[in-house]
Each structure stands twice: as C-alpha cells, then as structure tokens.
C-alpha positions in Angstrom: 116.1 126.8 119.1 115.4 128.7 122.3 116.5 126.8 125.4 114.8 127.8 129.3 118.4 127.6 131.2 117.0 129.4 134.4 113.2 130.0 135.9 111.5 131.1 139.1 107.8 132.4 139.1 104.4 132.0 138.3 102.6 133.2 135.1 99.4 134.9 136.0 97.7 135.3 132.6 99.2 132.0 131.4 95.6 131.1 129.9 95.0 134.2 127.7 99.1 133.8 126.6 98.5 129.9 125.9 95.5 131.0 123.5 97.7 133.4 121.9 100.6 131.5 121.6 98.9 128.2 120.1 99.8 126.2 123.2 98.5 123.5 125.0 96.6 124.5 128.1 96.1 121.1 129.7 100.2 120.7 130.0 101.4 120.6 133.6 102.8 124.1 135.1 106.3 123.5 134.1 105.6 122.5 130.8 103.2 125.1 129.9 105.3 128.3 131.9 108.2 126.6 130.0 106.0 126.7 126.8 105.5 130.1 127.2 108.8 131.8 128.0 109.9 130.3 124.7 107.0 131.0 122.5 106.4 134.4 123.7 110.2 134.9 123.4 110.3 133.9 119.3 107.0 136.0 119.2 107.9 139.2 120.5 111.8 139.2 121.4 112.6 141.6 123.8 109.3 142.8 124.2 107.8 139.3 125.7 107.3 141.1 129.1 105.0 143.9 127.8 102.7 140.5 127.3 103.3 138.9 130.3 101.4 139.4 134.3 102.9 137.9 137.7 106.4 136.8 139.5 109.3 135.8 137.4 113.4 135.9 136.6 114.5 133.7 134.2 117.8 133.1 131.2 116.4 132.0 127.7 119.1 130.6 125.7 119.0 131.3 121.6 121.1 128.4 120.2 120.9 130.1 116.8 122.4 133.6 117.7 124.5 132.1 120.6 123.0 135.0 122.6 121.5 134.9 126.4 118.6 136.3 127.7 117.6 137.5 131.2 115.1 139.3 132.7 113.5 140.2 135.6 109.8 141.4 136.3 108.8 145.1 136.8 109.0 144.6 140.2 111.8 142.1 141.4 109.6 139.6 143.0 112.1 137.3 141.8 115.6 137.7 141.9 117.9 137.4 139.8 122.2 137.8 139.9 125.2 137.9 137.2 128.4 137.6 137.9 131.7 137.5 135.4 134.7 135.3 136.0 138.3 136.8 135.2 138.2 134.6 132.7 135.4 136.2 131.2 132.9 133.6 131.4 129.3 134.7 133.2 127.8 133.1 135.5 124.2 133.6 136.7 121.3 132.4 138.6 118.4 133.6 141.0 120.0 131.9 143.9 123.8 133.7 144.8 124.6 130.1 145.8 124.3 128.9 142.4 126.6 131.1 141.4 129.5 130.4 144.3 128.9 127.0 143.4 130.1 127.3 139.6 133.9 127.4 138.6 135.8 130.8 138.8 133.5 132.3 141.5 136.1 134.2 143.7 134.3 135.0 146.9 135.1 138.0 148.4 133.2 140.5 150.6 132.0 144.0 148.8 133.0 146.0 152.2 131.6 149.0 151.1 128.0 147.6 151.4 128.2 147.7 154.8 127.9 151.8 154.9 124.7 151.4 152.8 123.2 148.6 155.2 123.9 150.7 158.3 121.5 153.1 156.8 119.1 151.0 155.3 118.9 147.4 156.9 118.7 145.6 153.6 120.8 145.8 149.9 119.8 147.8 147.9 120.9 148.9 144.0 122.5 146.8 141.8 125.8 145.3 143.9 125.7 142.7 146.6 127.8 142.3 149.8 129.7 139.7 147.5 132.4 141.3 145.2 131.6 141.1 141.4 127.9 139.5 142.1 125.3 142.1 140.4 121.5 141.8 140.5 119.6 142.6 137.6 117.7 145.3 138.6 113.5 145.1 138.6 111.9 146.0 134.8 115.5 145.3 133.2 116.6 142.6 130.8 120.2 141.3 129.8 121.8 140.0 126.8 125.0 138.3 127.2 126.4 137.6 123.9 130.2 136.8 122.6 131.8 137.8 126.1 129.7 141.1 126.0 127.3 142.3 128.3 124.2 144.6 128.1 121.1 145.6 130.4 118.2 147.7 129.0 115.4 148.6 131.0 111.5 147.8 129.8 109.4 149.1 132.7 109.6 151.7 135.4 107.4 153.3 137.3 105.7 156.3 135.9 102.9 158.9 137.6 100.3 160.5 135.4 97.6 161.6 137.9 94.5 161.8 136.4 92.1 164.8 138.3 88.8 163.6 135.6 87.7 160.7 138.5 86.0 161.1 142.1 87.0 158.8 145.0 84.4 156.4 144.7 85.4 155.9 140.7 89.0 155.3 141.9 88.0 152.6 144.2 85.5 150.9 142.1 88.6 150.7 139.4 90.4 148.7 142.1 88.3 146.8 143.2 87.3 145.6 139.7 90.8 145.1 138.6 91.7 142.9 141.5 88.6 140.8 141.1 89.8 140.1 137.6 93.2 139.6 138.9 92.6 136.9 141.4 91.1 134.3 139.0 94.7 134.1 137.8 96.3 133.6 141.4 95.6 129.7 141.3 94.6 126.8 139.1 91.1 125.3 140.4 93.2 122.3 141.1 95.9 124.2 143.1 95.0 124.0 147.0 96.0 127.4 148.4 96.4 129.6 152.2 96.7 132.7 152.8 98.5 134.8 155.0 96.6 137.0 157.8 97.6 139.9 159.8 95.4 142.4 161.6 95.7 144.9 158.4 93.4 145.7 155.8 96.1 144.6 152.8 95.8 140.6 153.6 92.1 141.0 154.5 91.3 142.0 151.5 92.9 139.6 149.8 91.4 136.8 151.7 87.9 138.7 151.0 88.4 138.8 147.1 89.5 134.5 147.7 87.8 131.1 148.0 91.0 130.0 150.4 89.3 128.0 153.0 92.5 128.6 155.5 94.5 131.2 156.6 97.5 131.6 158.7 98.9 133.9 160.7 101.7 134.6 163.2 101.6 136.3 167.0 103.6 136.6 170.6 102.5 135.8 173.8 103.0 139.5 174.5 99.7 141.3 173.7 100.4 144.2 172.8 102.6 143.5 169.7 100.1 140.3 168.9 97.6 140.8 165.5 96.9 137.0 165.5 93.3 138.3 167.4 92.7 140.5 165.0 93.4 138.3 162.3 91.1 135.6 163.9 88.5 137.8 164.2 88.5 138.8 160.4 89.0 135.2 159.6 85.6 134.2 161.7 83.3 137.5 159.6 84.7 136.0 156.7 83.7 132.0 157.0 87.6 131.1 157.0 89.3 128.9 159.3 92.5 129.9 160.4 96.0 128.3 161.7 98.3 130.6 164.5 101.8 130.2 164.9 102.6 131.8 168.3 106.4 132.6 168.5 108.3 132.7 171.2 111.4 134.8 171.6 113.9 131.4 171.9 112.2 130.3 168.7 113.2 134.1 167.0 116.6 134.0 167.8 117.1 130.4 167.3 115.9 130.8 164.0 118.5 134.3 162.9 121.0 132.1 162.0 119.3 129.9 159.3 117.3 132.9 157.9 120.7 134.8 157.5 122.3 131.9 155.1 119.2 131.7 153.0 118.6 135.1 152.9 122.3 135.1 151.0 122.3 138.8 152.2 122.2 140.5 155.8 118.5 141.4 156.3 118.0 143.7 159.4 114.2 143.3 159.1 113.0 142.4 162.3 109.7 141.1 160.8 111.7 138.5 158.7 112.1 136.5 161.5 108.9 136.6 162.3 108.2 135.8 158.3 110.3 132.9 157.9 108.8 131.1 161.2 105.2 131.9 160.0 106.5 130.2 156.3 107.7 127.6 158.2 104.6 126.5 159.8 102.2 127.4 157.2 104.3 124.8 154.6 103.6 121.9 156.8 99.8 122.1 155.5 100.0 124.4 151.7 102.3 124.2 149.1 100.9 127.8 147.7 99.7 131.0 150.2 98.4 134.2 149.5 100.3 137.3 151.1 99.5 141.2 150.4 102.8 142.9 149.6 102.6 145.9 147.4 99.2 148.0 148.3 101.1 150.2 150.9 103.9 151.6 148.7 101.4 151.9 145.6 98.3 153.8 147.0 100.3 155.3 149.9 100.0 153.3 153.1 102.8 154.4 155.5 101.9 156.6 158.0 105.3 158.8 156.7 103.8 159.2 153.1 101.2 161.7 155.2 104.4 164.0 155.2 105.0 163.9 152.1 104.2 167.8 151.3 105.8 169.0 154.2 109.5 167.7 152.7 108.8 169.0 149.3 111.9 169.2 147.5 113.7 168.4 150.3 113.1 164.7 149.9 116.2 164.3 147.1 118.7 165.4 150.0 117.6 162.7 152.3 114.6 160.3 151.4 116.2 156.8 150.3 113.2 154.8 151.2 111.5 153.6 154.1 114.1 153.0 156.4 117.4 155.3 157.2 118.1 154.7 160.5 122.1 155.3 161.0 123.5 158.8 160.0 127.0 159.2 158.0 128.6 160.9 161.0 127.6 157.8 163.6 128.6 155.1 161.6 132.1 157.4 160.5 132.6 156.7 164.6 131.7 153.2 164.5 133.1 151.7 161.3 137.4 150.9 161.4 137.1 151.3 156.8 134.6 154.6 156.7 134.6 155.8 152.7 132.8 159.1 152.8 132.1 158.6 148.9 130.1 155.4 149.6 126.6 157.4 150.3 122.9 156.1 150.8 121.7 159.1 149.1 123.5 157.9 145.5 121.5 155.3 144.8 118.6 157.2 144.2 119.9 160.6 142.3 118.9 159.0 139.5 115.0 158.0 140.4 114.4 161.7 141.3 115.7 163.0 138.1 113.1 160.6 136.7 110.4 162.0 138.8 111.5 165.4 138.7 108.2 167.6 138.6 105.9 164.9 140.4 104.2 165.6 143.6 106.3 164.8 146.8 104.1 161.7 147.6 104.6 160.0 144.6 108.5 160.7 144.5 108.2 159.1 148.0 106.2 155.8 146.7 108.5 155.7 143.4 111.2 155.7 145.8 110.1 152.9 148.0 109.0 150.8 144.7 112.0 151.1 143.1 114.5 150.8 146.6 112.5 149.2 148.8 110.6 147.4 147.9 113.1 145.1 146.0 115.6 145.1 148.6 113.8 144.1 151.4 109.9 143.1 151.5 110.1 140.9 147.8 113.7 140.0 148.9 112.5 138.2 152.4 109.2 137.1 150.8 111.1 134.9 147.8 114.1 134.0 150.1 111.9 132.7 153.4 109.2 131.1 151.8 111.5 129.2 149.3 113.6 127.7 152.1 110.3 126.0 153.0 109.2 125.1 149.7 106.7 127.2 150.1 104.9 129.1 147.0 103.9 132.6 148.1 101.6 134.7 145.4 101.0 138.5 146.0 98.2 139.4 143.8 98.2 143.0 144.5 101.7 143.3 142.9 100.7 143.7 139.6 101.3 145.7 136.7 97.4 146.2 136.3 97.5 147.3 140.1 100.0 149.7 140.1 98.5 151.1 136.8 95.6 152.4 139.0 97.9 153.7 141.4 100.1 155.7 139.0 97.1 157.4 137.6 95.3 158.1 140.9 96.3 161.8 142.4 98.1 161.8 146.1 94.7 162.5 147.8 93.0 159.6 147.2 95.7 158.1 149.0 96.6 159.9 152.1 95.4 162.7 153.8 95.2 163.8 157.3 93.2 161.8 158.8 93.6 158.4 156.6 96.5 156.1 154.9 95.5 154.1 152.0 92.1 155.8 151.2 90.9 154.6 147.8 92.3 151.3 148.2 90.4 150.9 151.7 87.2 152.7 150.3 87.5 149.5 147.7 88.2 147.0 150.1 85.0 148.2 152.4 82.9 146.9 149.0 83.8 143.3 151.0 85.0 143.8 154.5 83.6 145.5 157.3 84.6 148.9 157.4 86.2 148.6 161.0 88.6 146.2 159.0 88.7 148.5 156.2 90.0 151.9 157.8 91.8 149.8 160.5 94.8 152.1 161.8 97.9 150.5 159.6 100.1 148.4 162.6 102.7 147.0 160.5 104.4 143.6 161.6 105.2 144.6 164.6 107.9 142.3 166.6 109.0 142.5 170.4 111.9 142.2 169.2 113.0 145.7 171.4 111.7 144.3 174.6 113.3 140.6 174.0 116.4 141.9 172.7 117.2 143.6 176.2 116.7 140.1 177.9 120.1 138.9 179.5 117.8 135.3 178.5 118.0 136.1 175.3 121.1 138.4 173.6 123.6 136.3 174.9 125.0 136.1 171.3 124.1 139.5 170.1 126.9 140.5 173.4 129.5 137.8 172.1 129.2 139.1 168.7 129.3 142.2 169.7 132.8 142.1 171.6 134.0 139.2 169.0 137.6 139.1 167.0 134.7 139.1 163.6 132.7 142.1 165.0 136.3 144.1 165.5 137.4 143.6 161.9 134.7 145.7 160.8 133.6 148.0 163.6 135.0 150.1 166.8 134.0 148.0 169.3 133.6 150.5 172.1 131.4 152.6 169.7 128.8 149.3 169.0 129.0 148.0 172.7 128.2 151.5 173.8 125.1 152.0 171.5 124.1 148.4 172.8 124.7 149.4 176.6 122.6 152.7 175.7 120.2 150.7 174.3 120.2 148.0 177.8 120.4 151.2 179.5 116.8 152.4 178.7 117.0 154.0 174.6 115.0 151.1 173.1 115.0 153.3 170.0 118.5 151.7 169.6 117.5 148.2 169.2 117.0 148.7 165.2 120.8 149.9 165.3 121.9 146.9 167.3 120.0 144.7 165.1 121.4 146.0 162.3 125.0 145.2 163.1 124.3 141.9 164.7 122.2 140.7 161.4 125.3 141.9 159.4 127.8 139.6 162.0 125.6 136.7 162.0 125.3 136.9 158.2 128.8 137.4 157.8 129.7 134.3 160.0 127.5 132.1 157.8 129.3 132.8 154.8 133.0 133.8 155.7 133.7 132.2 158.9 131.9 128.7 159.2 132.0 128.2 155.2 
C-alpha cells in the first residue's frame, strides 16, 4: 500500500493522468492529486515524473518495501528538505519548520553559508544556513530505505539548438504550446488573479487568460513605479485591475516577518515588495497567475546580451544572476573567513555538463539550475504561502523550456533585443509596444529609502549590534554603510545583504 506522507503543488495535466490512471475526475483536488501521486507511483515507479506537468515536492510511503519516496520537480517550484538525526532517523518536509519541530532536530547555524550569501543574496546548492538540513535539489528524487539514503537525478536541463526553424516558426511553437498549457492552469470552477507588472512576461500571461482581475504593486515614487504600466495593459486587455501602493514604513515593517517565513535570509529586495503585493492580492483570490521562468529560458536579462563576449571565461566567475561581494571584501569584513568555502564551487559541476554549448546557454543553464531555485521559486512558494495564497506560473514548464532548449541563442538575444522569439509570440496577442517593452525588472526604491535617517534606523542598530559583531568586523560593515549614506548607492545591495542575513538570523537564533 502506498501512503501520500508529504504534498505541495498543483498537477497540471491531472485530466489526461486521471484517464490514464483509471481515476475518478469528479474527486475534489486533494483527493484526485492524492489519487494520482499514488497511482502513477505503482504505475511507473521512479519514473512517475516523466508523466507528470506543473509544481510539486512530495514523500510517498511504500508500506510493502518499507521504502520512502521523495521528489522534487524539474524545477524546484516546490521545496523540499531532509535532514538525519544522530540517531539516524530522517526527518523531512517542504517547510524547514516541520522539520525543527520533530524530535532530534539539533538546530545549529551552517556558518559557512554566510560566505556564499555575501555573493549571492539567496541559498543556493544543496545545504541550508541550518546544520544537517539538505534540500533536495530540482529534477532529483530520494529513497530512504533501512537507515540508508539515496538521491538520483531524473531531469536536467539540456540544449540541443536546432538551426532547421526561422524566427517566426520558433515563436509560433510558443505561442501554441502555452495556449495548450493554460487550459491546465485552473479548474473552470477555480476563481483566479493574476499578477501585473509593466513587463511583457505577466502580460502575456494575462493575454493567453480569461482572469477578469489583475493585481499589481507600485511606490509613490515615479520613477521606480510599473503599476501605470500595468494599468494601462490591464485597460487594452478588458481586465480590471487592483494596486497595492507601498510605502517605505510598510517595506521595512514587513522584513521582519518575510525573514521567518522565508526560513532562509533572502537579500532580494523585490521580496518585499512580493510578499506585500501576496498579501493584498489574498484578501480577494485564493489562486493568481505570476510569470516566472520566461527570462532565464529564452534569455531575458539584459547580461545574457554578453554572453559571447565572456566566452569561456564564464566557468571562472558566472554563478548566476547575482554576485555582488568579492572573496577579498568579505575576507575584510567577516571575523570566520574560510577561503575553501567558494561561490564559484557550486557550479563546477553544471559547466562540465554544458561543456561545448554556446556561452548563452551555459549562462541560462546556470541561472535555471542556481537561480532560479534559490531565489525567484524560493520567494514565490515562501511569500505567497504565508498568505494562503496559491500562485501558478504557467510558463515554468517542462513543455516550455523544451522550446527553449532547442531554440539557438539568437532567437533570444541579440543587440538590440532581450527575449526575441518569446516577445515575437507574445505580439500574436498584445500590442507590440507591450511586446518589445525595454525589460525593467522589479525595481524597488529600496536604495533611495534605505539612506533615509526615517527609515534605517534598525538597519544602523543592527549594524553596530553584539549579533552583527559575532559574525562581521563591524568597522568594515558600518564603513560600507557610511559609504553607502555618503553618496555610493551602488552599496545599498551590500548593506542589504548583511542586514537581511541579521534580521533573519535574529528570528531564528535570538528571539526563538
């Protein structure tokens, strides 16, 4: 008998699986997602995820070979964490809280994490800032069975570009994918938003919907505020649309709470912003739309328009989209530097994979496999579950990426453009203004606020704090903040990236 111990997601193609499978399709979600896991499970074994399309990290249970199973999607939209007792006993869940809360968790903080979030802003790999806690790593499943432990990957990503197609082929392929895709977003009977920023990624999605309402987030400030943009694309497309304007108290009032259910230090300045949009948008939906995925599979960062200039360079320092503190800066500012603890590690072993490809795609294989998981999918599950809020990103996909991985590098950037096959598809619905739209990325005033006496009151008392001096030389941190107050806003993501870790640390080690 196969038991469902653990489960988090939604099952895309849950109709075409409940023909399949024999199983009844008028069954409530639980039942019939429940339903599935365990049929396709005594169908196909460790295979089941070959069959299956959306978000989801769950433990089946075989009662008959006293054997666990876990697994995680191809991506890591869900997350999912081990960790084994000194008794030998595992414990496991897709919240790191269900695991502290179980007997023979030891909590103790995994220091050396700290060198890799300097760089990075988020967690990344396999180990968390809590000693002996693993994730299970996207595309991997694990079998726990008689005290012994082991992980086998199904999926990675893989790039076969295929030169037989012209530009206009590529985006019809998109276009017709996704519009198969989004039938299998929602139920007819579910009621569903979606998110809206000024980009073409979320407009799309909206385009390709029957959502009524959308919802988006800006600032008082202008020039960092998309919530016109988004109202405009909102108003061409029939939708109405819901704005949560956020002021700066509001964004640092917030830090606290989005630390602790985070469950790891997030330096992401646009999870703030996230979290209060999730917020807002879960007083009136249950289940919203959001567009993660589209940039790091057909090339949307403005840095993937280098990518031929690195060349082979990229394996001696690309570790994804963010690397914003050197090893010789945060040698000066940490009091436990290990100079074996390196950024650069975690990722020798995606470029041997992707030894051969094109610079571009070792870039967005990169990202997919680093990123990706440790930051965007991370804040997405984390802020939207705090709310009880369901957020669906139909352009994470297997299907999706499949396009993607096939499609050469310049039908994705070139010099002029980001993104170009998968905006010449989205132009088949939007206006091509909205379409080709420069990409602004979820842009905070965080750098302006952050400088505000009003306003980093605690980011200074942290900053000069017994907790801060554990960790750090405080006249190296207080004098990149002062540089920072002093006129080098570039600074702000480095102060931001200490203070998240402080606060985060304070939530778990200090007040708990």
């Amino acid at each position: 008998m196969i038991k469902v111990k653990e489960y988090r997601g939604h099952i895309r193609n849950w109709e075409a699986l409940c023909e399949e499978l024999k199983i009844d399709p008028s069954l409530s979600r639980e039942e019939r997602e429940e339903a599935i896991l365990i049929k396709a499970f005594e169908t196909w074994r460790y295979d089941m995820a070959d069959h299956m399309h959306g978000m989801f990290a769950f433990a089946l249970w075989d009662e008959k070979e006293e054997e666990l199973f876990c697994l995680r999607d191809p991506f890591g939209t869900k997350p999912f964490y081990y960790y084994v007792t000194e008794d030998g006993n595992l414990l496991y869940g897709t919240m790191i809280r269900q695991i502290m809360d179980q007997p023979g968790f030891v909590k103790e903080l995994n220091e050396k994490m700290l060198q890799i979030y300097l760089s990075l802003t988020y967690v990344a790999g396999e180990e968390t800032f809590f000693k002996g806690v693993k994730k299970l790593l996207p595309g991997r499943y694990m079998i726990w069975k008689k005290g012994s432990l082991e992980i086998k990957r199904y999926w990675k990503p893989e790039f076969h570009p295929d030169e037989s197609k012209s530009l206009e082929e590529w985006a019809d392929e998109i276009h017709t994918t996704l519009g198969k895709i989004m039938p299998e977003v929602k139920t007819e009977d579910e009621y569903a938003e979606s998110f809206l920023s000024g980009g073409v990624d979320s407009s799309y999605v909206l385009a390709m919907s029957d959502v009524t309402m959308t919802d988006t987030c800006g600032y008082v400030e202008e020039r960092f505020d998309e919530s016109k943009m988004a109202e405009q694309t909102a108003n061409i497309l029939g939708r109405g649309i819901s704005k949560c304007i956020i002021s700066p108290e509001e964004y640092f009032e917030i830090v606290p709470f989005v630390m602790y259910n985070m469950e790891q230090p997030l330096a992401d300045a646009s999870a703030i912003a996230f979290t209060l949009g999730c917020k807002a948008t879960a007083e009136h939906s249950k289940i919203c739309y959001s567009g993660e995925g589209s940039d790091e599979f057909f090339g949307g960062y403005n840095m993937y328009r280098n990518a031929e200039r690195y060349g082979d360079n990229l394996k001696t320092f690309y570790v994804g989209n963010t690397n914003i503190m050197k090893e010789d800066e945060k040698q000066r500012i940490l009091k436990n530097y290990d100079a074996s603890v390196l950024p650069i590690n975690l990722v020798k072993d995606i470029y041997e994979e992707n030894e051969g490809l094109d610079p571009l795609s070792k870039m967005s294989d990169v990202d997919i496999q680093i990123w990706l998981e440790g930051d965007i999918y991370l804040n997405v599950d984390k802020m939207s579950t705090a709310f009880g809020l369901e957020v669906r990103m139909p352009l994470t996909d297997k299907r999706i990426f499949d396009i993607a991985s096939r499609m050469p590098s310049k039908y994705k950037v070139n010099e002029e453009q980001n993104k170009v096959a998968f905006r010449t598809a989205a132009a088949k619905v939007l206006p091509e203004e909205i379409a080709f739209r420069k990409k602004l990325g979820f842009i905070v005033p965080i750098r302006i606020w952050m400088a505000d006496e009003r306003y980093n009151q605690d980011v200074q008392a942290k900053f000069h704090s017994d907790m801060a001096a554990k960790f750090f030389n405080l006249d190296e941190i207080n004098g990149i903040f002062d540089d920072y107050i002093g006129g080098n806003s570039d600074n702000w993501r480095k102060v931001w990236t200490i203070y998240t870790f402080l606060v985060w640390y304070e939530e778990y080690f200090v007040k708990r």
